[in-house]
C-alpha positions as CSV (number, residue, x, y, z in Angstrom):
1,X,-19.3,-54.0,30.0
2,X,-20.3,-57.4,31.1
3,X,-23.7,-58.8,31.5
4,X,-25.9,-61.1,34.2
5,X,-29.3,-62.3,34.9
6,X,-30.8,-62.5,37.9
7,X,-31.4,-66.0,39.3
8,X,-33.5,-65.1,42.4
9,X,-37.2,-65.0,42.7
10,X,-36.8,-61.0,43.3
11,X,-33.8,-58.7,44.5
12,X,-33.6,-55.1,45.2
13,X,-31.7,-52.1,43.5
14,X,-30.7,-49.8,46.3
15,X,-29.8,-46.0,45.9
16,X,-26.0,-46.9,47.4
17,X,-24.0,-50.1,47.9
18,X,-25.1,-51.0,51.3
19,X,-28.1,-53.8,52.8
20,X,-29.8,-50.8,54.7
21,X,-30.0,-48.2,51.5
22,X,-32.8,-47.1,50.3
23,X,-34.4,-49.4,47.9
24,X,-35.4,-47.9,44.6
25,X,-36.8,-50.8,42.4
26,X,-36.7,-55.0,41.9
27,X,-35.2,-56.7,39.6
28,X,-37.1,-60.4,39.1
29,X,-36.2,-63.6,38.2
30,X,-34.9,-64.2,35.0
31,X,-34.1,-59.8,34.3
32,X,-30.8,-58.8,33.3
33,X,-28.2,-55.8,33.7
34,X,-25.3,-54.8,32.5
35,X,-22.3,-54.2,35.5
36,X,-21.2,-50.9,35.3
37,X,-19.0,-50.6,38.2
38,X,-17.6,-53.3,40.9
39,X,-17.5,-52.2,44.4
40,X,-16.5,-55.1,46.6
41,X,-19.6,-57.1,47.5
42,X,-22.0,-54.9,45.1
43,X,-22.4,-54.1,41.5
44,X,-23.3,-50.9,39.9
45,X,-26.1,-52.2,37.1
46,X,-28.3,-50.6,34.4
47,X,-31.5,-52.9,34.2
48,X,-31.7,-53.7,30.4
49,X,-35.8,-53.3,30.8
50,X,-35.8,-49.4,31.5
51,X,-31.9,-48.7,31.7
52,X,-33.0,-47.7,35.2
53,X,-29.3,-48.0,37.3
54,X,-28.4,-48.7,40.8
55,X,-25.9,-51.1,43.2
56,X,-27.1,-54.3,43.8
57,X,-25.7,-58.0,45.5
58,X,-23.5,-59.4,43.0
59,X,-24.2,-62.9,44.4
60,X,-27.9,-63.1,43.6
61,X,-27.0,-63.1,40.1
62,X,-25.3,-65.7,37.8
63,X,-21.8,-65.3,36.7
64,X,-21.4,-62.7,34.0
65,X,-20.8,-63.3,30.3
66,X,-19.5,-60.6,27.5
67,X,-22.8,-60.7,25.5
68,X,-26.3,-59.1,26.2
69,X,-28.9,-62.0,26.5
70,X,-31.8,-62.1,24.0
71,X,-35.2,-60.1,24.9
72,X,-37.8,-62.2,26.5
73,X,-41.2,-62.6,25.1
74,X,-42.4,-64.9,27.3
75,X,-44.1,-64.0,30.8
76,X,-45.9,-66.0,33.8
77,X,-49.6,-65.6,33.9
78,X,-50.6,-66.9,37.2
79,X,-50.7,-64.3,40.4
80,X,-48.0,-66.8,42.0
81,X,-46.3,-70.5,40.5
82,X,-43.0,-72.2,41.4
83,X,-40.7,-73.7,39.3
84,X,-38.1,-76.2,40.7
85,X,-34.8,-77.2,39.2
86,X,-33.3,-80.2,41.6
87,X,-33.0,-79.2,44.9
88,X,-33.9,-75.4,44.6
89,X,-37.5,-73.5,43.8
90,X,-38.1,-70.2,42.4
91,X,-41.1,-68.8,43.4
92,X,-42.7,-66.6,40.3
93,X,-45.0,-63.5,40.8
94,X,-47.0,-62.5,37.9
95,X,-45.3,-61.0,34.9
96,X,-42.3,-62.8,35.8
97,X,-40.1,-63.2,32.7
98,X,-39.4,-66.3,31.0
99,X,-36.0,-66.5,29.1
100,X,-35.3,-68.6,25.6
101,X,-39.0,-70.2,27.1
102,X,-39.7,-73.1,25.1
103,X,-42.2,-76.7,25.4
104,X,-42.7,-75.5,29.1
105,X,-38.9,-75.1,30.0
106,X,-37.4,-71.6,30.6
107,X,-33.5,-71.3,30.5
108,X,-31.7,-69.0,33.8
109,X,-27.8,-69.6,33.5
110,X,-27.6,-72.2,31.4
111,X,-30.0,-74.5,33.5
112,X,-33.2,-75.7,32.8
113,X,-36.0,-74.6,34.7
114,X,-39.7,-75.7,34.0
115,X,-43.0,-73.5,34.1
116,X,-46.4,-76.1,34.0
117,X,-48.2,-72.5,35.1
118,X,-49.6,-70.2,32.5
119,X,-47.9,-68.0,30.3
120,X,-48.6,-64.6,28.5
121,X,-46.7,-64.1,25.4
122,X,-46.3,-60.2,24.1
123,X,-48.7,-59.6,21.5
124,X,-47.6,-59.1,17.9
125,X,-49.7,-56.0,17.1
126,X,-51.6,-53.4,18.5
127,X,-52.3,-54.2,22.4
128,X,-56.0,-54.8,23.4
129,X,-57.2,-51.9,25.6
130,X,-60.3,-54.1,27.5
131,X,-57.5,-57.1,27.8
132,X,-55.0,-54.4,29.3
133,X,-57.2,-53.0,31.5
134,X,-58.4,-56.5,33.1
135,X,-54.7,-57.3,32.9
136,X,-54.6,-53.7,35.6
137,X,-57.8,-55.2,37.6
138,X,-55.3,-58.2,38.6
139,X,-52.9,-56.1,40.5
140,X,-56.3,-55.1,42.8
141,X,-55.5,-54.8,46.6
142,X,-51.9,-55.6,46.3
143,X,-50.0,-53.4,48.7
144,X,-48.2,-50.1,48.4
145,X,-44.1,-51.1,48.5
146,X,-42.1,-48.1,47.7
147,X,-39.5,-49.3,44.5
148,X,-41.8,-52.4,44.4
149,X,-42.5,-54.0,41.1
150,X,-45.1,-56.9,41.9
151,X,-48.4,-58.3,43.2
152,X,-46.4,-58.5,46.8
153,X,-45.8,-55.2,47.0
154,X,-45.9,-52.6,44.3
155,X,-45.6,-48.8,44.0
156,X,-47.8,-46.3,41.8
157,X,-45.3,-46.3,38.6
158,X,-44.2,-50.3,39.2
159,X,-47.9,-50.8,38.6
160,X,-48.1,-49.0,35.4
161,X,-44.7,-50.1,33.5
162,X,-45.7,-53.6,34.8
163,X,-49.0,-54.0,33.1
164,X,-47.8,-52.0,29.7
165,X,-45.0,-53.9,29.5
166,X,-47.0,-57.4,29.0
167,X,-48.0,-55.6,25.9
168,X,-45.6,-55.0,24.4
169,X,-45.1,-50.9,25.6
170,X,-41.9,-50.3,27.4
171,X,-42.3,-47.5,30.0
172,X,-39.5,-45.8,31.9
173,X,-39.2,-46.9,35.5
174,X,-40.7,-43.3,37.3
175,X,-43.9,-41.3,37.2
176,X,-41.7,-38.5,36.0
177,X,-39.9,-40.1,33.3
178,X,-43.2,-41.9,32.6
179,X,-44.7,-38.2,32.3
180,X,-42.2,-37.4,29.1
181,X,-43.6,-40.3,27.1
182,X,-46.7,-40.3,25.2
183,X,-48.5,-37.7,23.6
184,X,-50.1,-34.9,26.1
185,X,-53.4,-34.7,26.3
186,X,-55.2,-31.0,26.9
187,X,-57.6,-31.8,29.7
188,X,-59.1,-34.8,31.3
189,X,-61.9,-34.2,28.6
190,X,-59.3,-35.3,26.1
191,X,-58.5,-38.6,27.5
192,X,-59.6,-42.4,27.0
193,X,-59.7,-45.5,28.8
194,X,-55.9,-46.6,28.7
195,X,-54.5,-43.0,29.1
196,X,-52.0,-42.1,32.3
197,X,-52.9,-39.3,34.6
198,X,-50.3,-38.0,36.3
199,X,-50.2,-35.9,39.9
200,X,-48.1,-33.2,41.2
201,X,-47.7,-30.1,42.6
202,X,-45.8,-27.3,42.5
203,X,-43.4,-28.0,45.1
204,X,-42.5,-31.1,44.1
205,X,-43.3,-31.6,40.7
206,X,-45.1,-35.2,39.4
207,X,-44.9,-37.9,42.0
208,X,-47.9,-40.0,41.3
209,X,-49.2,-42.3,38.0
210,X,-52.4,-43.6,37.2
211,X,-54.4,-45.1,34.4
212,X,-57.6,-44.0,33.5
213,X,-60.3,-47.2,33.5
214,X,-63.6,-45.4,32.4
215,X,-65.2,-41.8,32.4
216,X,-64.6,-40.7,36.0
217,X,-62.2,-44.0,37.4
218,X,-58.8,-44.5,37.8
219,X,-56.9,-47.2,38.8
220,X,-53.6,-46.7,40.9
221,X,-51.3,-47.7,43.6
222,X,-51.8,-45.7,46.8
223,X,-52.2,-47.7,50.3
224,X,-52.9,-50.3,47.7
225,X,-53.5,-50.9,44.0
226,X,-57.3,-49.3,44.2
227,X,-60.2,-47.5,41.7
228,X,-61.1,-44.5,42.7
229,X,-62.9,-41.3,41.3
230,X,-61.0,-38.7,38.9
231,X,-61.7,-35.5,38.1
232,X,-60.6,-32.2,36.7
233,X,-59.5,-31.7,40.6
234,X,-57.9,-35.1,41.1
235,X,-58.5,-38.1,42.5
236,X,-60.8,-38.5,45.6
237,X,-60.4,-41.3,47.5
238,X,-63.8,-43.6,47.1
239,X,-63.3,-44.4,51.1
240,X,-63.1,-41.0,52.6
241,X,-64.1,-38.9,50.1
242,X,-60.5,-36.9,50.5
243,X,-58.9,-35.1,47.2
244,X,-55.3,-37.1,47.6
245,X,-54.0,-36.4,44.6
246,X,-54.2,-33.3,42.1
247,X,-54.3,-33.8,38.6
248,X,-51.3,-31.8,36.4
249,X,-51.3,-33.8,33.4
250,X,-52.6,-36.5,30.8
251,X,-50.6,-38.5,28.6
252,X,-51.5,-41.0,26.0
253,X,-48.9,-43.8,25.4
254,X,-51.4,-46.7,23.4
Protein backbone atom coordinates (compact mmCIF):
# COMPACT_ATOMS: atom_id res chain seq x y z
CA UNK A 1 0.00 0.00 0.00
CA UNK A 2 1.12 3.54 -0.58
CA UNK A 3 2.54 6.00 1.78
CA UNK A 4 2.16 9.97 2.76
CA UNK A 5 3.23 12.54 5.17
CA UNK A 6 1.39 14.91 6.57
CA UNK A 7 2.13 18.51 5.61
CA UNK A 8 -0.15 20.45 8.04
CA UNK A 9 0.73 21.83 11.31
CA UNK A 10 -1.88 19.14 12.92
CA UNK A 11 -4.89 17.01 11.40
CA UNK A 12 -7.31 14.71 12.94
CA UNK A 13 -8.03 10.91 12.54
CA UNK A 14 -11.76 10.52 12.97
CA UNK A 15 -13.56 7.18 13.86
CA UNK A 16 -15.52 7.36 10.17
CA UNK A 17 -14.98 9.20 6.94
CA UNK A 18 -16.97 12.35 7.70
CA UNK A 19 -15.87 16.22 9.10
CA UNK A 20 -18.38 15.75 12.12
CA UNK A 21 -16.95 12.08 13.34
CA UNK A 22 -15.66 11.57 16.25
CA UNK A 23 -12.06 12.45 16.49
CA UNK A 24 -9.83 9.73 17.90
CA UNK A 25 -6.21 11.07 17.64
CA UNK A 26 -3.78 13.85 15.59
CA UNK A 27 -1.49 13.26 13.31
CA UNK A 28 1.34 16.25 13.23
CA UNK A 29 3.41 17.83 10.86
CA UNK A 30 5.87 15.89 9.31
CA UNK A 31 4.01 12.01 10.55
CA UNK A 32 3.26 9.57 8.12
CA UNK A 33 0.63 6.69 7.18
CA UNK A 34 0.22 4.21 5.09
CA UNK A 35 -3.40 4.46 2.91
CA UNK A 36 -5.22 1.51 3.42
CA UNK A 37 -8.42 2.18 1.83
CA UNK A 38 -9.71 5.30 -0.60
CA UNK A 39 -13.12 6.42 0.10
CA UNK A 40 -13.85 9.53 -2.06
CA UNK A 41 -12.57 12.61 -0.25
CA UNK A 42 -10.99 10.42 2.78
CA UNK A 43 -8.31 7.91 3.38
CA UNK A 44 -8.28 4.98 5.56
CA UNK A 45 -4.49 5.26 7.27
CA UNK A 46 -2.40 3.26 9.75
CA UNK A 47 -0.17 5.98 11.49
CA UNK A 48 3.46 4.46 11.11
CA UNK A 49 4.15 5.85 14.89
CA UNK A 50 1.69 3.36 16.76
CA UNK A 51 -0.06 1.59 13.70
CA UNK A 52 -3.08 3.26 15.32
CA UNK A 53 -5.78 3.42 12.06
CA UNK A 54 -8.55 5.70 11.08
CA UNK A 55 -10.11 7.93 7.98
CA UNK A 56 -8.60 11.05 7.46
CA UNK A 57 -8.64 14.28 4.69
CA UNK A 58 -6.56 13.02 1.89
CA UNK A 59 -5.76 16.68 1.01
CA UNK A 60 -3.87 17.69 4.03
CA UNK A 61 -1.25 15.34 3.11
CA UNK A 62 1.36 15.26 0.24
CA UNK A 63 0.92 13.12 -2.72
CA UNK A 64 1.68 9.50 -2.00
CA UNK A 65 4.83 7.58 -2.98
CA UNK A 66 5.31 3.52 -3.01
CA UNK A 67 8.03 3.57 -0.25
CA UNK A 68 7.77 4.04 3.62
CA UNK A 69 9.81 7.28 4.55
CA UNK A 70 12.75 6.94 6.88
CA UNK A 71 12.08 7.16 10.94
CA UNK A 72 12.67 10.52 12.36
CA UNK A 73 15.06 11.27 15.07
CA UNK A 74 14.81 14.64 15.18
CA UNK A 75 12.04 16.58 17.22
CA UNK A 76 11.18 20.44 18.04
CA UNK A 77 12.01 21.50 21.60
CA UNK A 78 10.26 24.76 21.99
CA UNK A 79 6.47 24.69 23.43
CA UNK A 80 5.58 26.54 20.01
CA UNK A 81 8.08 27.77 16.66
CA UNK A 82 7.10 28.36 13.05
CA UNK A 83 8.87 27.46 10.13
CA UNK A 84 8.08 29.17 6.79
CA UNK A 85 8.82 27.88 3.29
CA UNK A 86 7.92 30.91 0.72
CA UNK A 87 4.63 31.99 1.17
CA UNK A 88 3.29 29.37 3.69
CA UNK A 89 4.11 28.84 7.69
CA UNK A 90 3.78 25.73 9.68
CA UNK A 91 3.26 26.36 13.00
CA UNK A 92 5.15 23.51 15.37
CA UNK A 93 3.91 22.36 18.82
CA UNK A 94 6.44 20.68 20.88
CA UNK A 95 7.64 17.19 19.88
CA UNK A 96 6.79 17.94 16.48
CA UNK A 97 8.86 15.65 14.21
CA UNK A 98 11.52 16.73 12.02
CA UNK A 99 12.07 14.55 8.84
CA UNK A 100 15.78 13.83 7.06
CA UNK A 101 16.53 17.20 9.69
CA UNK A 102 19.79 18.41 8.83
CA UNK A 103 22.12 22.08 9.37
CA UNK A 104 18.64 23.51 10.52
CA UNK A 105 16.56 22.41 7.41
CA UNK A 106 13.82 19.71 7.73
CA UNK A 107 12.61 18.03 4.45
CA UNK A 108 8.19 17.65 4.11
CA UNK A 109 7.57 16.54 0.42
CA UNK A 110 10.46 17.12 -1.12
CA UNK A 111 10.62 20.92 0.01
CA UNK A 112 12.84 22.49 2.31
CA UNK A 113 11.56 23.82 5.34
CA UNK A 114 13.81 25.52 8.07
CA UNK A 115 13.68 25.07 12.02
CA UNK A 116 16.09 28.14 13.81
CA UNK A 117 14.04 26.74 17.15
CA UNK A 118 15.42 24.05 19.27
CA UNK A 119 15.63 20.61 18.72
CA UNK A 120 15.66 17.30 20.80
CA UNK A 121 17.21 14.44 19.23
CA UNK A 122 16.29 10.72 20.57
CA UNK A 123 18.81 9.59 22.91
CA UNK A 124 21.14 6.77 21.94
CA UNK A 125 21.02 4.76 25.20
CA UNK A 126 19.12 4.30 28.14
CA UNK A 127 16.55 7.40 28.66
CA UNK A 128 17.19 9.72 31.63
CA UNK A 129 14.31 9.32 34.22
CA UNK A 130 14.85 13.16 35.97
CA UNK A 131 15.21 14.53 32.12
CA UNK A 132 11.89 12.53 31.27
CA UNK A 133 10.11 13.58 34.00
CA UNK A 134 10.92 17.51 33.54
CA UNK A 135 10.32 16.66 29.89
CA UNK A 136 6.34 15.58 31.59
CA UNK A 137 6.48 18.96 33.86
CA UNK A 138 6.37 20.83 30.23
CA UNK A 139 2.97 19.51 29.24
CA UNK A 140 1.77 21.38 32.86
CA UNK A 141 -1.75 23.07 32.45
CA UNK A 142 -2.31 22.20 28.95
CA UNK A 143 -5.90 21.34 28.42
CA UNK A 144 -7.80 18.10 28.32
CA UNK A 145 -8.75 17.46 24.25
CA UNK A 146 -10.09 14.09 23.87
CA UNK A 147 -7.76 12.13 20.80
CA UNK A 148 -5.43 15.18 21.39
CA UNK A 149 -1.77 14.66 21.06
CA UNK A 150 -0.19 18.25 22.03
CA UNK A 151 0.51 21.14 24.35
CA UNK A 152 -2.97 22.70 22.71
CA UNK A 153 -4.92 20.19 23.77
CA UNK A 154 -3.96 16.70 24.97
CA UNK A 155 -5.70 13.65 26.45
CA UNK A 156 -4.47 11.30 29.36
CA UNK A 157 -2.65 8.63 27.01
CA UNK A 158 -1.51 11.51 24.20
CA UNK A 159 0.40 12.83 27.20
CA UNK A 160 2.11 9.67 28.06
CA UNK A 161 3.14 8.24 24.41
CA UNK A 162 4.09 11.85 23.74
CA UNK A 163 6.75 12.39 26.40
CA UNK A 164 8.13 8.49 26.11
CA UNK A 165 8.39 8.70 22.68
CA UNK A 166 11.10 11.70 22.82
CA UNK A 167 13.13 8.97 24.38
CA UNK A 168 13.26 6.74 22.43
CA UNK A 169 10.10 4.33 23.96
CA UNK A 170 7.32 3.78 21.57
CA UNK A 171 3.95 3.46 23.32
CA UNK A 172 0.77 2.27 21.77
CA UNK A 173 -1.74 5.05 21.22
CA UNK A 174 -4.55 4.01 24.36
CA UNK A 175 -4.47 3.62 28.08
CA UNK A 176 -5.54 0.15 27.35
CA UNK A 177 -3.10 -0.92 24.90
CA UNK A 178 -0.57 1.15 26.90
CA UNK A 179 -1.72 -1.23 29.95
CA UNK A 180 -0.31 -4.55 27.95
CA UNK A 181 3.19 -3.15 27.69
CA UNK A 182 5.75 -3.09 30.34
CA UNK A 183 6.28 -5.34 33.04
CA UNK A 184 3.37 -5.36 35.89
CA UNK A 185 4.17 -4.20 38.92
CA UNK A 186 2.39 -5.97 42.26
CA UNK A 187 1.24 -2.91 44.15
CA UNK A 188 1.92 0.75 44.15
CA UNK A 189 4.63 -0.29 46.77
CA UNK A 190 6.38 -1.81 43.81
CA UNK A 191 6.69 1.16 41.62
CA UNK A 192 9.30 4.03 40.86
CA UNK A 193 9.44 7.39 39.57
CA UNK A 194 8.85 6.76 35.69
CA UNK A 195 6.33 3.87 36.11
CA UNK A 196 2.49 4.21 34.50
CA UNK A 197 -0.47 3.80 36.81
CA UNK A 198 -3.32 2.94 35.22
CA UNK A 199 -7.38 3.45 36.32
CA UNK A 200 -10.36 1.48 35.76
CA UNK A 201 -13.19 -0.13 36.91
CA UNK A 202 -15.08 -2.92 36.58
CA UNK A 203 -17.58 -1.76 34.30
CA UNK A 204 -15.53 -0.30 31.93
CA UNK A 205 -12.28 -1.70 32.23
CA UNK A 206 -8.84 0.89 32.07
CA UNK A 207 -9.66 4.23 30.83
CA UNK A 208 -7.14 6.43 32.45
CA UNK A 209 -2.94 6.71 32.29
CA UNK A 210 -0.68 8.29 34.46
CA UNK A 211 2.97 8.49 35.41
CA UNK A 212 4.13 8.28 38.70
CA UNK A 213 6.64 11.58 39.50
CA UNK A 214 7.67 10.78 43.26
CA UNK A 215 6.32 8.72 46.35
CA UNK A 216 2.69 9.76 46.56
CA UNK A 217 2.43 12.11 42.94
CA UNK A 218 1.31 11.52 39.70
CA UNK A 219 1.23 13.45 36.86
CA UNK A 220 -1.76 13.11 34.28
CA UNK A 221 -4.11 14.63 31.91
CA UNK A 222 -7.54 15.23 33.49
CA UNK A 223 -9.37 18.83 33.08
CA UNK A 224 -5.69 19.46 32.33
CA UNK A 225 -2.23 17.98 32.44
CA UNK A 226 -2.03 18.28 36.50
CA UNK A 227 0.02 16.53 39.74
CA UNK A 228 -1.93 15.17 42.04
CA UNK A 229 -1.84 12.69 45.02
CA UNK A 230 -1.71 8.77 44.46
CA UNK A 231 -2.45 6.20 46.49
CA UNK A 232 -3.29 2.52 47.05
CA UNK A 233 -7.06 4.05 46.49
CA UNK A 234 -6.24 6.28 43.47
CA UNK A 235 -5.81 9.51 42.71
CA UNK A 236 -7.32 12.39 44.72
CA UNK A 237 -7.60 15.43 43.16
CA UNK A 238 -5.10 18.10 45.11
CA UNK A 239 -8.07 20.84 44.48
CA UNK A 240 -11.08 19.15 45.97
CA UNK A 241 -9.82 16.50 47.66
CA UNK A 242 -12.22 14.01 45.48
CA UNK A 243 -10.95 10.21 44.78
CA UNK A 244 -11.38 10.61 40.67
CA UNK A 245 -9.65 7.90 39.69
CA UNK A 246 -9.12 4.22 41.20
CA UNK A 247 -6.01 2.59 40.79
CA UNK A 248 -6.21 -1.22 39.00
CA UNK A 249 -2.79 -1.49 37.87
CA UNK A 250 1.15 -0.56 37.66
CA UNK A 251 3.29 -1.09 34.82
CA UNK A 252 6.92 -0.40 34.30
CA UNK A 253 7.94 0.36 30.65
CA UNK A 254 11.74 2.20 31.40
Amino acid sequence: MPFATCRLSLIPVRREPDLVSEMTTQIRCGESVEILESKGAYWRIRLLTDDYEGWVTARQFGSPCECPPPAVSHFTDDLCGTSTCGDRHLVLPLGSPLPDFKDGIFLLNGERWPWSGNVRTLPAGEPDLAALIAYARRFLHAPYQWGGRTVFGIDCSGFIQSVFRQFGIPLLRDSKQQATQGTAMATLADAVPGDLLFFGSEALGIYHVGLLLSCGEVIHASTMVRVDDISDEGIRNRETGELSHRLVSVRRVL
